[in-house]
N, CA, C and O atoms as a GROMACS GRO file, in nm:
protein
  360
    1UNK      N    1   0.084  -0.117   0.000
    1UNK     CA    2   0.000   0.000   0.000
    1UNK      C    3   0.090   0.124   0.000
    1UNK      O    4   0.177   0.127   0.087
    2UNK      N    5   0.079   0.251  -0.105
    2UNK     CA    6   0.121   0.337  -0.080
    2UNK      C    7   0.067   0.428   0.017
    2UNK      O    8  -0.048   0.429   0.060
    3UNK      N    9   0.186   0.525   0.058
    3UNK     CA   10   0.152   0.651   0.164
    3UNK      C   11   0.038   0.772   0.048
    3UNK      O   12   0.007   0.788  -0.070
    4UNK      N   13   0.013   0.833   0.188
    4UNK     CA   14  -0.095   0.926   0.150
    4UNK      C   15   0.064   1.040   0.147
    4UNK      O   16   0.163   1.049   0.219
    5UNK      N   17   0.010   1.122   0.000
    5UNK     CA   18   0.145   1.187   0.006
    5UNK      C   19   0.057   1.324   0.081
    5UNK      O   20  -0.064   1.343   0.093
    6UNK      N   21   0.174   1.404   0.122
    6UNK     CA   22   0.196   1.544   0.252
    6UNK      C   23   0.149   1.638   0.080
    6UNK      O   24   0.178   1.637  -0.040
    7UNK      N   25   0.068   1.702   0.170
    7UNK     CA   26  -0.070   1.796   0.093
    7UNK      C   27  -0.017   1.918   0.137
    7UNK      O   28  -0.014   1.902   0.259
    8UNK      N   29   0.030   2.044   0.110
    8UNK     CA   30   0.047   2.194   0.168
    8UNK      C   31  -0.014   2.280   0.055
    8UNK      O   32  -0.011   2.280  -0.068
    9UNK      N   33  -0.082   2.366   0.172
    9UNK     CA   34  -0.172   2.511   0.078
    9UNK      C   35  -0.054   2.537   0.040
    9UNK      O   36   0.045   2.488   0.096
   10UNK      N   37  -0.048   2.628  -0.073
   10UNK     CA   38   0.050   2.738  -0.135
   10UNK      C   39   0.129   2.828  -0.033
   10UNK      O   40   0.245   2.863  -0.013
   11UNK      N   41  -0.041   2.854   0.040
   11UNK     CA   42  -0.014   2.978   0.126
   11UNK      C   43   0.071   2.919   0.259
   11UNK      O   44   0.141   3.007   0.309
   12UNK      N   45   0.078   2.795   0.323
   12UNK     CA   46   0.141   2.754   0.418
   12UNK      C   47   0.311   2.755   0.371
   12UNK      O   48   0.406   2.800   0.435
   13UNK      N   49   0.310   2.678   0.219
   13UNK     CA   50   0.447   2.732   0.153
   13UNK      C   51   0.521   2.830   0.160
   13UNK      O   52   0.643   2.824   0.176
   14UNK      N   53   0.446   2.946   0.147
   14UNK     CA   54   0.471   3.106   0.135
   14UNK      C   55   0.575   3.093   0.285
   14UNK      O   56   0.697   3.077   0.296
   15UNK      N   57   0.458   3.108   0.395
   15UNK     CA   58   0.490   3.144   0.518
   15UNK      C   59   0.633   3.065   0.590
   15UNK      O   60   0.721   3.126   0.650
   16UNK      N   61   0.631   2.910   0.565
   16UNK     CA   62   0.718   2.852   0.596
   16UNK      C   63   0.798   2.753   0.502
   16UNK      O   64   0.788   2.632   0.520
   17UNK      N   65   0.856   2.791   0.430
   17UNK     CA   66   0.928   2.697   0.292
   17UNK      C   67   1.013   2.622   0.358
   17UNK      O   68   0.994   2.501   0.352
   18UNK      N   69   1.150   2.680   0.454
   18UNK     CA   70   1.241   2.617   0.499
   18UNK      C   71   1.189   2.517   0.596
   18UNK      O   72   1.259   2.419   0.569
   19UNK      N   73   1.117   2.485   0.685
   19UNK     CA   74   1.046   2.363   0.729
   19UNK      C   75   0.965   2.291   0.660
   19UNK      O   76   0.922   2.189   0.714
   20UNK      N   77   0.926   2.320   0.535
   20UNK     CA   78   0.858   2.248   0.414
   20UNK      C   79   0.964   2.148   0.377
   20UNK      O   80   0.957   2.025   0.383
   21UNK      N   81   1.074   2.234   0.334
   21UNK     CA   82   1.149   2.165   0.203
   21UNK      C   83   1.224   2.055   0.367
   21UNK      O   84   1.246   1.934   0.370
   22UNK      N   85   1.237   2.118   0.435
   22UNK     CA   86   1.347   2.032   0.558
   22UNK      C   87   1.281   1.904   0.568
   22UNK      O   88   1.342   1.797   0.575
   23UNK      N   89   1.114   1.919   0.570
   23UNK     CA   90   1.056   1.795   0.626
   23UNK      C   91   1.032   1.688   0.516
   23UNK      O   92   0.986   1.576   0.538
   24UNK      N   93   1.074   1.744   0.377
   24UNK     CA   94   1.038   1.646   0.245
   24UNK      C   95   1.209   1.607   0.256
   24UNK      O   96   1.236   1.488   0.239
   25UNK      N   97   1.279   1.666   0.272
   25UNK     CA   98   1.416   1.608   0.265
   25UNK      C   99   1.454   1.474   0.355
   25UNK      O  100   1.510   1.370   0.320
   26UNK      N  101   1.406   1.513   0.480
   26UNK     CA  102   1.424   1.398   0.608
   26UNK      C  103   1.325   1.296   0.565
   26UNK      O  104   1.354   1.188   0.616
   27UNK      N  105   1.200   1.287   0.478
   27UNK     CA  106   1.089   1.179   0.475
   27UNK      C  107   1.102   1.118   0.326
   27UNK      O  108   1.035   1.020   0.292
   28UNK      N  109   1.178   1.172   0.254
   28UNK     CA  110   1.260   1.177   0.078
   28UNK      C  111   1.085   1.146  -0.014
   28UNK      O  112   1.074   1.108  -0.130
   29UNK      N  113   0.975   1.175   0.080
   29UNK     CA  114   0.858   1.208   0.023
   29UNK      C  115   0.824   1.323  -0.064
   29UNK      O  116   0.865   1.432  -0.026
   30UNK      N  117   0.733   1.314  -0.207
   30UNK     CA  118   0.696   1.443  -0.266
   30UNK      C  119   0.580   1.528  -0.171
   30UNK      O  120   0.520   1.466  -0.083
   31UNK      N  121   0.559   1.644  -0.188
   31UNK     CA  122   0.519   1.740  -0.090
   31UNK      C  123   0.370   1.769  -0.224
   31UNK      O  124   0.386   1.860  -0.305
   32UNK      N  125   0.283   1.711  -0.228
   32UNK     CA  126   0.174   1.800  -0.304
   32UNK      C  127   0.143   1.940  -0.236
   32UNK      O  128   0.117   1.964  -0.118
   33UNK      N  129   0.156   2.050  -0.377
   33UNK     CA  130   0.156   2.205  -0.316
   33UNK      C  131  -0.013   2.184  -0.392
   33UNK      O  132  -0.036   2.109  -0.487
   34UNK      N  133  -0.135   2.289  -0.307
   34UNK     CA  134  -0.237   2.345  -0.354
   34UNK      C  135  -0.231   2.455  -0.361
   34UNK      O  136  -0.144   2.521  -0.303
   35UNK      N  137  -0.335   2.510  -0.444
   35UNK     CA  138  -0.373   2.631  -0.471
   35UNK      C  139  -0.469   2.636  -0.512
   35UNK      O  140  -0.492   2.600  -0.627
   36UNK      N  141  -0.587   2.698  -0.404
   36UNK     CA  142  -0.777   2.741  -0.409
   36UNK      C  143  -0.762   2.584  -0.373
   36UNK      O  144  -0.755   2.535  -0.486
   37UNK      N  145  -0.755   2.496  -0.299
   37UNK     CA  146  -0.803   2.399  -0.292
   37UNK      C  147  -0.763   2.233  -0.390
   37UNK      O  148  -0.773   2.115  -0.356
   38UNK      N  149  -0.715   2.303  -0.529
   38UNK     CA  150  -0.689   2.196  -0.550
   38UNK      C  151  -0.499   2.208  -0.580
   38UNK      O  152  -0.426   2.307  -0.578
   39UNK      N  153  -0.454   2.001  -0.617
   39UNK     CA  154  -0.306   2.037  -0.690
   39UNK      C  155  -0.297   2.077  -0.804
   39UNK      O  156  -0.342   2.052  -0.916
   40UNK      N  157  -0.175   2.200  -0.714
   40UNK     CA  158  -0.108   2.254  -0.823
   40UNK      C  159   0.032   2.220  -0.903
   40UNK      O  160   0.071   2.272  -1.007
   41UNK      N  161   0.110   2.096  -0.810
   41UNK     CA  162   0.243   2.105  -0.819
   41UNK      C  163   0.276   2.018  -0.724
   41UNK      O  164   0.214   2.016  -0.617
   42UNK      N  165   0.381   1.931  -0.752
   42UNK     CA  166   0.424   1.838  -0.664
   42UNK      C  167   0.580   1.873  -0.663
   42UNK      O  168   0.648   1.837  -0.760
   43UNK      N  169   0.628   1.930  -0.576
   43UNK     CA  170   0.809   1.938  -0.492
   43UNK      C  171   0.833   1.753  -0.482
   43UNK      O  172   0.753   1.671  -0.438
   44UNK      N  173   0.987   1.728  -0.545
   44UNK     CA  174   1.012   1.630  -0.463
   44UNK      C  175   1.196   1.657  -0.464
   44UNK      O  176   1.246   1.735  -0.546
   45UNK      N  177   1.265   1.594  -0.380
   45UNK     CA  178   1.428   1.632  -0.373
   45UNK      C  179   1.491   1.605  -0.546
   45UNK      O  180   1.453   1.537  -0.641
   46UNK      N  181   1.584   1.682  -0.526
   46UNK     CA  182   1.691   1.682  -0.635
   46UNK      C  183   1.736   1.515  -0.663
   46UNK      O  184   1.751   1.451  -0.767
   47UNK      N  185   1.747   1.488  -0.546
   47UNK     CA  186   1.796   1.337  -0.602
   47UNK      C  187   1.678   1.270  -0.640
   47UNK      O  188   1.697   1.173  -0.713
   48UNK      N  189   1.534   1.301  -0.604
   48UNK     CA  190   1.428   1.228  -0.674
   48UNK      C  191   1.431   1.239  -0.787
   48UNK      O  192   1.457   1.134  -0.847
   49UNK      N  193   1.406   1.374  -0.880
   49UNK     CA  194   1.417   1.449  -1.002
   49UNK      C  195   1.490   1.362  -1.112
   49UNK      O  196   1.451   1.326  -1.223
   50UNK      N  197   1.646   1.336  -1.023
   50UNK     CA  198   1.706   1.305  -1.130
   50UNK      C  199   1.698   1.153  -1.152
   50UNK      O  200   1.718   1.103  -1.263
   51UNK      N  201   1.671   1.087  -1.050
   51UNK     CA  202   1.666   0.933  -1.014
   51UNK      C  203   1.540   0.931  -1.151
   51UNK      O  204   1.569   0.888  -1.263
   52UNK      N  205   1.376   0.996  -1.109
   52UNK     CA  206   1.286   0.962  -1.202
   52UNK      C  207   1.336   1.000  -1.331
   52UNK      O  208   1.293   0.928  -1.421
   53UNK      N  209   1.438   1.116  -1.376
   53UNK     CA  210   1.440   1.160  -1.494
   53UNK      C  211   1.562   1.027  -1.608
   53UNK      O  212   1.563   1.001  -1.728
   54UNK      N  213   1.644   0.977  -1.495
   54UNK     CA  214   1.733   0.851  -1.568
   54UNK      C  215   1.646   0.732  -1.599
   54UNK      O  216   1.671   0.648  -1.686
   55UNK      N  217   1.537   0.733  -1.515
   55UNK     CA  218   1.442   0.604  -1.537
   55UNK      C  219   1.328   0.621  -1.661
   55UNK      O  220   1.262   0.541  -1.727
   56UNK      N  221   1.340   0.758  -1.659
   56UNK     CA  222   1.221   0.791  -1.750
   56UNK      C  223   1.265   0.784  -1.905
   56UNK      O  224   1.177   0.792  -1.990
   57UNK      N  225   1.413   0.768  -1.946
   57UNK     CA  226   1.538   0.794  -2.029
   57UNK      C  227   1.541   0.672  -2.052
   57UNK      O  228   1.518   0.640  -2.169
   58UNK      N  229   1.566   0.575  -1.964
   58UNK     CA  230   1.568   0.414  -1.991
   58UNK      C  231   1.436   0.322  -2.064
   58UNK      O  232   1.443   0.229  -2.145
   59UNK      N  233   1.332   0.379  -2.009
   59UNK     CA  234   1.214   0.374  -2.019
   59UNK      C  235   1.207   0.382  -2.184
   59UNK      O  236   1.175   0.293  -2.264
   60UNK      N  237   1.249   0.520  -2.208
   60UNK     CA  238   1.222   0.572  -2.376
   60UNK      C  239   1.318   0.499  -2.474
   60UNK      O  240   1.300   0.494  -2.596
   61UNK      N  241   1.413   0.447  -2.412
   61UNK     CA  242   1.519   0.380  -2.467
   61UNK      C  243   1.464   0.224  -2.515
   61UNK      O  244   1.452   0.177  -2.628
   62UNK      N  245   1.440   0.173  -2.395
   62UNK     CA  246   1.347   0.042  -2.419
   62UNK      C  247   1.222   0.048  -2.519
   62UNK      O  248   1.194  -0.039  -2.602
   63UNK      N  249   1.161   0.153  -2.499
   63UNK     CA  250   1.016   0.159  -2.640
   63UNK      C  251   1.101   0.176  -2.760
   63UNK      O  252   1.070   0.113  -2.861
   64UNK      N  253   1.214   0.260  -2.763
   64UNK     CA  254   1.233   0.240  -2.895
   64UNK      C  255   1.361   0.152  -2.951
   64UNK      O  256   1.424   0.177  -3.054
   65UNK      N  257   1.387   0.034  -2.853
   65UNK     CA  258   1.436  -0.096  -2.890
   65UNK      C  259   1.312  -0.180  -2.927
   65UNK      O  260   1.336  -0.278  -2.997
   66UNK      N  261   1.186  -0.157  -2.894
   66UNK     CA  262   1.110  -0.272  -2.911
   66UNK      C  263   1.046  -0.224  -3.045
   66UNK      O  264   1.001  -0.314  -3.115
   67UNK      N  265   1.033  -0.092  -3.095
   67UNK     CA  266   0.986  -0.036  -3.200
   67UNK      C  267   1.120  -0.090  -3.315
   67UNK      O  268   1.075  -0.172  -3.395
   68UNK      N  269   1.221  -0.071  -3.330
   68UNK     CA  270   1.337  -0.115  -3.361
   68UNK      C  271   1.330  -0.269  -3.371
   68UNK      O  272   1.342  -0.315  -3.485
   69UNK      N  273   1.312  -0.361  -3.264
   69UNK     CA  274   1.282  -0.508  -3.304
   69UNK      C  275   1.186  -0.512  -3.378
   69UNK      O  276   1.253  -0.559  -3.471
   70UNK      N  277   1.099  -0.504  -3.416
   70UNK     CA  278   0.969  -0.463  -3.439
   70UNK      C  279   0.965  -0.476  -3.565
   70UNK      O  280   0.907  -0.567  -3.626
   71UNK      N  281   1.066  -0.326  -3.642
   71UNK     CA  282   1.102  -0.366  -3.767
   71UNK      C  283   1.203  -0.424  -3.806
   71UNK      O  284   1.249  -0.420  -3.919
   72UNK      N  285   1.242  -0.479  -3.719
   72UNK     CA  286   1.392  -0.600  -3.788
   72UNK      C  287   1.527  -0.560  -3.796
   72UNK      O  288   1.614  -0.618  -3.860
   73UNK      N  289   1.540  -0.442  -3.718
   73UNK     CA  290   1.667  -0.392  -3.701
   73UNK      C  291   1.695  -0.432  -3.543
   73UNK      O  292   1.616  -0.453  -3.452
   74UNK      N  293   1.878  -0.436  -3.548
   74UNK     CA  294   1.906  -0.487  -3.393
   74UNK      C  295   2.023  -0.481  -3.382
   74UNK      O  296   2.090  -0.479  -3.486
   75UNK      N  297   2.088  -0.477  -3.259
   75UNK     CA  298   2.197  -0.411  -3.230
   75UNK      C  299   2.284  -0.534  -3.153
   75UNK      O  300   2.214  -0.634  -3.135
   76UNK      N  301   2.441  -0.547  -3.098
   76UNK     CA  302   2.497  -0.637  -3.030
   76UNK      C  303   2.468  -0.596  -2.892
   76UNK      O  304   2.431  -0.485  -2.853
   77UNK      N  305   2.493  -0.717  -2.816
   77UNK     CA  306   2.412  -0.733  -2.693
   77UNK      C  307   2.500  -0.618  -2.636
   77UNK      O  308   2.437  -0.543  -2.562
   78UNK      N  309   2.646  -0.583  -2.654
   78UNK     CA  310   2.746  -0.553  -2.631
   78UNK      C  311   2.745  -0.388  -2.680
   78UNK      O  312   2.735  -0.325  -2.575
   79UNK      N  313   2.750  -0.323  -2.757
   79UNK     CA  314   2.700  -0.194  -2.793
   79UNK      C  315   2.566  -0.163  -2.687
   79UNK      O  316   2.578  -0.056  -2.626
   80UNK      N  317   2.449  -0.236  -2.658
   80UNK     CA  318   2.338  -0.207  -2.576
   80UNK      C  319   2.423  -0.208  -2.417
   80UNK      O  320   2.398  -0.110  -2.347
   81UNK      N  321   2.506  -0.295  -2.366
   81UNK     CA  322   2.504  -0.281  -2.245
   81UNK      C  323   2.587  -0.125  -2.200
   81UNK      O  324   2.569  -0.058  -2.098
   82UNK      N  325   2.694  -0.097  -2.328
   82UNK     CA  326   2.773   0.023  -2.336
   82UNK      C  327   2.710   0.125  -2.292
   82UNK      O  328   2.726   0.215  -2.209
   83UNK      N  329   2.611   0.078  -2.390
   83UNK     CA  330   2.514   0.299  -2.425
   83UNK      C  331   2.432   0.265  -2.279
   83UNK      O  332   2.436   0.373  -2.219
   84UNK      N  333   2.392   0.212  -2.233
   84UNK     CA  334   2.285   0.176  -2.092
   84UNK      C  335   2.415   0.186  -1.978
   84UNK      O  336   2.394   0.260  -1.882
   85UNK      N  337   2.514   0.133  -1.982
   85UNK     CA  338   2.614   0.198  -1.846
   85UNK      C  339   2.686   0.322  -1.892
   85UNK      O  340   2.774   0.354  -1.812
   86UNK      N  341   2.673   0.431  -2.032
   86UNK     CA  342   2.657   0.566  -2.026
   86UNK      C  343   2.551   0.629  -2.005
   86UNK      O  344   2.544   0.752  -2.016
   87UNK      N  345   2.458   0.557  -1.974
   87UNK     CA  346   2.336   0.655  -1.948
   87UNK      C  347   2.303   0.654  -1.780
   87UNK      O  348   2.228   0.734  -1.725
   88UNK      N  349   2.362   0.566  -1.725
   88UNK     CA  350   2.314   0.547  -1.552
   88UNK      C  351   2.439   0.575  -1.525
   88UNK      O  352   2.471   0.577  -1.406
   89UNK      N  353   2.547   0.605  -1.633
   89UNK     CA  354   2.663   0.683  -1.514
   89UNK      C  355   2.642   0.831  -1.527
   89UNK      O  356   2.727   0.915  -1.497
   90UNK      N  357   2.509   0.859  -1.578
   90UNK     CA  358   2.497   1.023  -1.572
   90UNK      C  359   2.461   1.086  -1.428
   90UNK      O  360   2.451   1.208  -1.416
   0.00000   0.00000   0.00000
């Protein structure tokens, strides 16, 4: 079961950011920000950002190996493991 993620008005943002961002850092939870009631924006740490943004890279990499098998083109197992340990040593 996932957690209920930490909900802050805008306006609680405003007033206190540095105990915002302190308490998403210590819980490495995203912080949903509102505004009028509903989300506007989800904060999560720098190392989240980049963690989802290498996965999201791998992700696009894999659709377009399978689009690539697909039409009958293909690469050595050996060139694929290369370009995939330059992309997670980013």
């Amino acid at each position: 079961m996932s957690k209920v993620p930490s909900i802050v008005p805008i306006s609680y943002l405003r007033e206190d950011a540095a105990n915002i961002l302190g308490r998403m850092r210590k819980s490495h939870e995203p912080v949903v920000i509102t505004q009028r009631g509903r989300a506007a924006a989800v904060m999560v740490s720098v190392e989240e950002y980049e963690r989802s943004t290498h996965k999201r890279e791998i992700l696009r990499l894999l659709a377009r190996g399978d689009r690539e098998v697909a039409a009958g083109k293909g690469y050595e197992i050996e060139d694929v493991f290369k370009e995939a340990d330059r992309i997670l040593a980013k």
